[in-house]
C-alpha positions, 0 to 999 in steps of 0.5 A: 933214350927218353923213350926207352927209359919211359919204355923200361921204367913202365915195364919195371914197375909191371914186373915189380907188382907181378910175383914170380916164381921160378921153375928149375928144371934139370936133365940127366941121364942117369947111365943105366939105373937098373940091374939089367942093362944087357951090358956085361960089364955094367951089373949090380957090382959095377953099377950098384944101385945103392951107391947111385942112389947116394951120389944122386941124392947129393946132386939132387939136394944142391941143386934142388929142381923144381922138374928133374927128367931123366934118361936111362931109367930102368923100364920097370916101375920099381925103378922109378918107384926106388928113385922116388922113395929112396933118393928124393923124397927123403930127409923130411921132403915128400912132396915130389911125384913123378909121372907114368912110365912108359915103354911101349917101343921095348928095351931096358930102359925109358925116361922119366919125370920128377915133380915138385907138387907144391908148384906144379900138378900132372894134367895129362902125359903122352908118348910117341913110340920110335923104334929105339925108345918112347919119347914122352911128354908131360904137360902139368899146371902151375899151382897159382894163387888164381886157381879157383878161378881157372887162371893158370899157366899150362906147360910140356916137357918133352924127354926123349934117348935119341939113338946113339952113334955115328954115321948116316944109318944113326943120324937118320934114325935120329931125324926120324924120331925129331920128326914124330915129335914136331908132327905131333907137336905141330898136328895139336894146333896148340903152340905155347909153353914147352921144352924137349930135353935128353940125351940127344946124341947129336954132335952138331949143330948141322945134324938133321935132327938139331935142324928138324928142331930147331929150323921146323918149316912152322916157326909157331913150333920150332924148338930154340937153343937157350945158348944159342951155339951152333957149330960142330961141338964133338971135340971142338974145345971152342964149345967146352963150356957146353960139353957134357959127356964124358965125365971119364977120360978112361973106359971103366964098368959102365962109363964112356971114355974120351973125357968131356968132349961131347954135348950130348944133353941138352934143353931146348925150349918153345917161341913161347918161352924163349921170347916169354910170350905167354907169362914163361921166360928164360932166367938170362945165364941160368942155362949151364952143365953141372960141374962144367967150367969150360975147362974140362976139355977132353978131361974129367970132371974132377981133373983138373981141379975143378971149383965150380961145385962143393967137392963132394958134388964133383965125386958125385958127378964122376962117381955117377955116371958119365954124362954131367946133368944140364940146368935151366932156370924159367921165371913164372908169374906167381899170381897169373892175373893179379896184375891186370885185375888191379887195374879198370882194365883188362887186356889181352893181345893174341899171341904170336902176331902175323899181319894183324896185331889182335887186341880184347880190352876189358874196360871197367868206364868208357873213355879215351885210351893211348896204345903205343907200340914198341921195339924191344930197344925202347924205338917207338913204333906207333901211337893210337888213340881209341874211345872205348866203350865200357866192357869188351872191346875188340881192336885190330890194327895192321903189323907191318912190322918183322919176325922179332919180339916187341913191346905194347904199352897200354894207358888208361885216361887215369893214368894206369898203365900196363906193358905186354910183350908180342912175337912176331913170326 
């Protein structure tokens, strides 16, 4: 317990000197916003476009993300272009953008990305073509205070409709779009600091595309589960809390009957930022569907009543669209490097560790230095002792150690410390 408490003290008192910002990203699909969704009973009465904008708009504002993906976007840029100008940046906001749409694999609707341009900027977008629809990424940079000087953090959000329906020929035709994106996910030869989120249609944990995610024969790429919650969620009240679809118990214009009884949208995260190995983590409890309180369970988002947003977010959600928006907080290092250039020494570990814990310590004097290794429970692992020389040094022990996550504590002679976490795959 000693131990521990020296471990987390140290650590504390790191996080304490490091500002963080945080990143609230929200998924939602939209249901159809567009005037031509090739639905008959899904047109510009049923589905009016200016009352969506009004109930988004209330979604929009309580929730407030920083990045806002969506699904069923209409596939021609005046649809983007309205949802931007007339939903979120109104009310003396103009500092949203959104990304490229594209719409390479044909139908009447794609995805989208909304972005808070005061933390975030575009450096670069892609997309994958499937058969049904394109799956798209967008990789942006966080606007740090050590901009000028390079030091930022880069991040990919991967949207994506994967095909709807039960039965093998669907289930397939899933598999196959979750393995174009981990091929080219894996084929990059970068893993760091991403997310994939959607409308999956998945309805269990056991279905070939959730395990192609999240089982990817390369762990460096595999995609986690922020609740971590396997099992068969199609109308399995044991998974209420996560049911996102349908926000109806009866079938009416454009939405789907059944009330909440499927999850259906869902955020799935990189190593990286489940593990918060490269200056991204999870906020702890954050991850959670608009308007669900687990209580919804084949009802409506309205009945019974449900206390878990204003009433006036509640009639937005029902009024919307049939599937509840989901929500995920990550903490971000406001000021990337400030930390370290605080100290007389600068220290990098290469991340993830395999068999050899990989270190560059960038020391301002010559002089003894302690490096101490930890579990994540504070279990002291391992001591070294190093007599470093001034400027670069480069150190490399052996980690017989598992897959897991741990701590490297770092001290200076003077006293100075630093703490960096390490994965191990």
């Amino acid at each position: 317990m000693i131990i521990l408490g020296l471990v987390l003290f140290v650590l504390a008192g790191v996080m304490r000197l490091q500002a963080q910002d945080t990143i609230r990203m929200m998924q939602y699909n939209l249901m159809y916003y567009t005037n031509s969704s090739g639905i008959s009973d899904c047109n510009s009465t049923s589905n009016n476009l200016s009352n969506k904008d009004v109930h988004i708009k209330t979604i929009f504002q309580y929730v407030q993300p920083t990045v806002f993906c969506v699904c069923e976007m209409g596939s021609q840029t005046q649809y983007a272009d309205r949802l931007l100008d007339n939903v979120i940046n109104t009310d003396g906001i103009d500092y949203y953008r959104r990304g490229p749409l594209t719409n390479q694999s044909g139908g009447s609707i794609a995805n989208m990305i909304y972005y808070d341009s005061r933390k975030l900027t575009l450096y670069q977008s892609t997309n994958i073509t499937t058969s049904y629809r394109d799956i798209n990424g967008y990789t942006f940079y966080y606007n740090a205070d050590n901009l000028n000087t390079g030091d930022t953090i880069f991040m990919t959000f991967w949207l994506a409709h994967l095909k709807a329906g039960t039965g093998y020929t669907n289930e397939s035709a899933r598999l196959t779009q979750a393995q174009k994106l981990m091929n080219r996910i894996a084929s990059s030869g970068m893993p760091g600091n991403y997310t994939f989120s959607g409308d999956f249609n998945i309805y269990s944990s056991e279905e070939p595309a959730y395990q192609e995610l999240t089982e990817y024969s390369n762990s460096l790429y595999r995609f986690y589960d922020p609740v971590n919650s396997p099992g068969y969620w199609h109308n399995n009240a044991q998974f209420a809390s996560l049911h996102t679809q349908s926000t109806h118990s009866q079938e009416a214009d454009c939405f789907s009957s059944g009330g909440l009884d499927d999850r259906f949208d869902i955020i799935l995260v990189s190593p990286y930022i489940y593990y918060g190995s490269d200056r991204i983590h999870l906020v702890e409890g954050s991850y959670h569907a608009l308007g669900q309180d687990g209580e919804r369970f084949n009802g409506t988002v309205l009945t019974p009543v449900n206390n878990s947003v204003p009433n006036q977010v509640t009639n937005a959600l029902y009024q919307q669209s049939d599937h509840l928006p989901v929500i995920m907080d990550m903490a971000i290092d406001a000021h990337v490097g400030v930390r370290e250039r605080e100290h007389d020494f600068f220290v990098k570990v290469v991340n993830p560790v395999r068999e050899t814990l990989q270190i560059e310590l960038q020391s301002n004097e010559s002089g003894p230095y302690t490096i101490e290794l930890f579990t994540m429970d504070g279990r002291f692992l391992h001591r070294y002792q190093e007599d470093l020389e001034e400027g670069l040094n480069q150190i490399s022990y052996p980690f017989p150690y598992g897959q897991g996550a741990y701590l490297v504590c770092f001290q200076h002679k003077n006293g100075q410390k630093t703490v960096k976490k390490l994965i191990c795959y």
